[in-house]
C-alpha positions in Angstrom: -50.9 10.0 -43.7 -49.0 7.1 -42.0 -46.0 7.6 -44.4 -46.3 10.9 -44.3 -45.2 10.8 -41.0 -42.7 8.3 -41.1 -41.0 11.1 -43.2 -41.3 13.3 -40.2 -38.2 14.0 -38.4 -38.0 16.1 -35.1 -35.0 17.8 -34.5 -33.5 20.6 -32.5 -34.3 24.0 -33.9 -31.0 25.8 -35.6 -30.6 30.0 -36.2 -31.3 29.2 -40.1 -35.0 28.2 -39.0 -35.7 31.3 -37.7 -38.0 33.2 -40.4 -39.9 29.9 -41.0 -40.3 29.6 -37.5 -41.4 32.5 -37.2 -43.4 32.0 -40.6 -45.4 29.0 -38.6 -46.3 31.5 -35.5 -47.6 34.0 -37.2 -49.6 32.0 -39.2 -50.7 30.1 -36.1 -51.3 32.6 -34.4 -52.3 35.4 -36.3 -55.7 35.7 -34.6 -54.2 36.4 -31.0 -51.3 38.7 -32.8 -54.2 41.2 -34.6 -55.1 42.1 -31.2 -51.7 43.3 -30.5 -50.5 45.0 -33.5 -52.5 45.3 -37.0 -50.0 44.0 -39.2 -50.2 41.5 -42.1 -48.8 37.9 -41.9 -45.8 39.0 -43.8 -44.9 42.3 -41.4 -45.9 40.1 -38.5 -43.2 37.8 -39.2 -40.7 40.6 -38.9 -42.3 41.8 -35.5 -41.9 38.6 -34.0 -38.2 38.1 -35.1 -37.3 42.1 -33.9 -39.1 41.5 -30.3 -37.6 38.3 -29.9 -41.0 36.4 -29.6 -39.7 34.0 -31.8 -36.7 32.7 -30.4 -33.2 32.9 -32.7 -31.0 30.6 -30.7 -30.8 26.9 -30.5 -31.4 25.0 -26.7 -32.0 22.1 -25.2 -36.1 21.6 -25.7 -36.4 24.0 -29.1 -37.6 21.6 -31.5 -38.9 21.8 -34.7 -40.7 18.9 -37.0 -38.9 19.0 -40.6 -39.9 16.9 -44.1 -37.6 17.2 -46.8 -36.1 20.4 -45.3 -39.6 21.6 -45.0 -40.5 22.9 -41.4 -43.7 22.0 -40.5 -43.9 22.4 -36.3 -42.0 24.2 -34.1 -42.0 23.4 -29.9 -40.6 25.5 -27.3 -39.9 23.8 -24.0 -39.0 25.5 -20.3 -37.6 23.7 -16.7 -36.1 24.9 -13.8 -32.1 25.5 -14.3 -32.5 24.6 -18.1 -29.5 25.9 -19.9 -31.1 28.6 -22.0 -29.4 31.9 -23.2 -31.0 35.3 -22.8 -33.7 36.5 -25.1 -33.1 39.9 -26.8 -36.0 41.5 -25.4 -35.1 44.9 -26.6 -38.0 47.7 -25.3 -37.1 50.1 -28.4 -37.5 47.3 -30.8 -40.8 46.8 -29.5 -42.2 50.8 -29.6 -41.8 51.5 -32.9 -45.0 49.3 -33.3 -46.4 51.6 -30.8 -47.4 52.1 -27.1 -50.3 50.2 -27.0 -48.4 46.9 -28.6 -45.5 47.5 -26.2 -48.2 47.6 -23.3 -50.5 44.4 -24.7 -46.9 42.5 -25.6 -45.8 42.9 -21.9 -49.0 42.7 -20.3 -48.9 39.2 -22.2 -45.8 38.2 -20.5 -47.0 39.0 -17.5 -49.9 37.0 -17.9 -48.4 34.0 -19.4 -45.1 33.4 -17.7 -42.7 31.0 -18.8 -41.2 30.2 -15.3 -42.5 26.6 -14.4 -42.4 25.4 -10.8 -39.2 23.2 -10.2 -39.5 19.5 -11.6 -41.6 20.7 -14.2 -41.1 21.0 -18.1 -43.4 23.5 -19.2 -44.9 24.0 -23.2 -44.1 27.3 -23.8 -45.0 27.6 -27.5 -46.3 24.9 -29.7 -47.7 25.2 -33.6 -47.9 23.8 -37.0 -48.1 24.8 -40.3 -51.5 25.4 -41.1 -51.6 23.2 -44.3 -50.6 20.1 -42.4 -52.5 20.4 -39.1 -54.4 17.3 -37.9 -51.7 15.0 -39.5 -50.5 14.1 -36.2 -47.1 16.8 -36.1 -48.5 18.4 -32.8 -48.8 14.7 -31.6 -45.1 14.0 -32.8 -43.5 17.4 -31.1 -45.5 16.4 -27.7 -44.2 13.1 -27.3 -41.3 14.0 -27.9 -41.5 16.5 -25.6 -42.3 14.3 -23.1 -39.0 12.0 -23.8 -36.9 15.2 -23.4 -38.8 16.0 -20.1 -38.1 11.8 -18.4 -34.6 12.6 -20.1 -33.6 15.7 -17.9 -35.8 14.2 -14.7 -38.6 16.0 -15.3 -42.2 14.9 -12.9 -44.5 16.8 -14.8 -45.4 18.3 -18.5 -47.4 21.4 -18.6 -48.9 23.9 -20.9 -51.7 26.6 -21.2 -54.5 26.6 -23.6 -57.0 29.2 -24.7 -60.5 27.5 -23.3 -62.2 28.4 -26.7 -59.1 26.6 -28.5 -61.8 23.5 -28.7 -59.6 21.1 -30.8 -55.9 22.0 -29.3 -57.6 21.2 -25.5 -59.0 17.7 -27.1 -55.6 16.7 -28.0 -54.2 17.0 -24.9 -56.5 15.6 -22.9 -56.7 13.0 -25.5 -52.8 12.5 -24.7 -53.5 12.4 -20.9 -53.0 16.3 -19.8 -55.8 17.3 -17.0 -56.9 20.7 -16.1 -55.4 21.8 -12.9 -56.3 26.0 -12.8 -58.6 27.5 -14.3 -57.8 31.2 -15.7 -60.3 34.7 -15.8 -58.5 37.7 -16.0 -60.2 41.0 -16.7 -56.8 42.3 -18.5 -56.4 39.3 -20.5 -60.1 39.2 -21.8 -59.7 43.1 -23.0 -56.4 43.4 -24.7 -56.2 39.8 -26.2 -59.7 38.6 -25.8 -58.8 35.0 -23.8 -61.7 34.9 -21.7 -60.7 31.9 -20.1 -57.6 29.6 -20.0 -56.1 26.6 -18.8 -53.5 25.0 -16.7 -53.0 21.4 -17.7 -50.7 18.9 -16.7 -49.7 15.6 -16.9 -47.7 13.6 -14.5 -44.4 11.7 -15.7 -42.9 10.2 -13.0 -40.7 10.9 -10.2 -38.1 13.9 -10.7 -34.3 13.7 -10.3 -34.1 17.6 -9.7 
């Protein structure tokens, strides 16, 4: 596994990743995406490249872990001022899938914002490739997440996580990420069945922002 990862590379995330990005998120998170729209991992992977939900341009803090032109991770980082272009979030994209998806999709956004509070770098999305999870990528991606973050003077590292997601909230508190809300939202627990989330952080220092 050690060599493995020494092949490992993290890198910043370029338009020709999108489909296996987007491959890695619906695979990751295919689960959470059935309660939005019944589609199959293949059709899913278009939905999430015509809403936008996975991200086609490059920025500072959209990484991806590669191995011999293999993407294996993909991390989305926000802050406060970053220099970020505009998602496409197109509303008739969204509706062919339906009402009820366009509903649940912004109902999501609502609930999970990706606005973090100034002097904060914030994990917006993070997953691996389901064949090589618990080989340390998510580890990898995270720390160096954290270098980005002291890089652009950055005090703190957030994220949210699914309370039920046993073995992702391990991993950060294993990495030093403490809870500091805790989530219950009637809306949240009927259209995407998160019955409780949340808020962790980790302190990096003093901010230069």
């Amino acid at each position: 596994m050690a060599e493995e990862m020494k092949e490992v590379i993290i890198r910043e995330f370029q338009p020709s990743d999108l489909r296996q990005v987007a491959k890695i998120s619906a695979s990751s998170f295919r689960s959470d995406l059935l309660k939005l729209v019944k589609l199959s991992e293949a059709q899913m992977v278009d939905f999430l490249i015509e809403t936008g939900e996975s991200f086609p341009y490059p920025f500072p803090g959209y990484i991806v872990a590669e191995r011999n032109g293999e993407l294996l991770g993909v991390m989305r980082l926000t802050w406060h001022k970053q220099n970020k272009p505009k998602a496409r979030f197109k509303i008739s994209k969204i509706l062919r899938y339906g009402w009820l998806t366009t509903i649940k999709l912004l109902v999501m956004r609502y609930l999970f914002p990706e606005k973090p509070s100034k002097g904060a770098c914030h994990v917006a999305e993070i997953a691996v490739k389901q064949q090589t999870r618990r080989r340390g990528i998510a580890t990898k991606l995270l720390n160096f997440g954290k270098e980005v973050a002291l890089k652009n003077g950055l005090s703190k590292y957030t994220l949210n996580v699914d309370a039920s997601n046993i073995t992702a909230f391990n991993l950060y508190q294993k990495m030093g990420f403490k809870i500091e809300k805790r989530h219950r939202n009637l809306l949240a627990r009927w259209l995407m069945g998160v019955k409780e989330w949340y808020f962790m952080s980790l302190n990096l220092g003093a901010s230069n922002q």
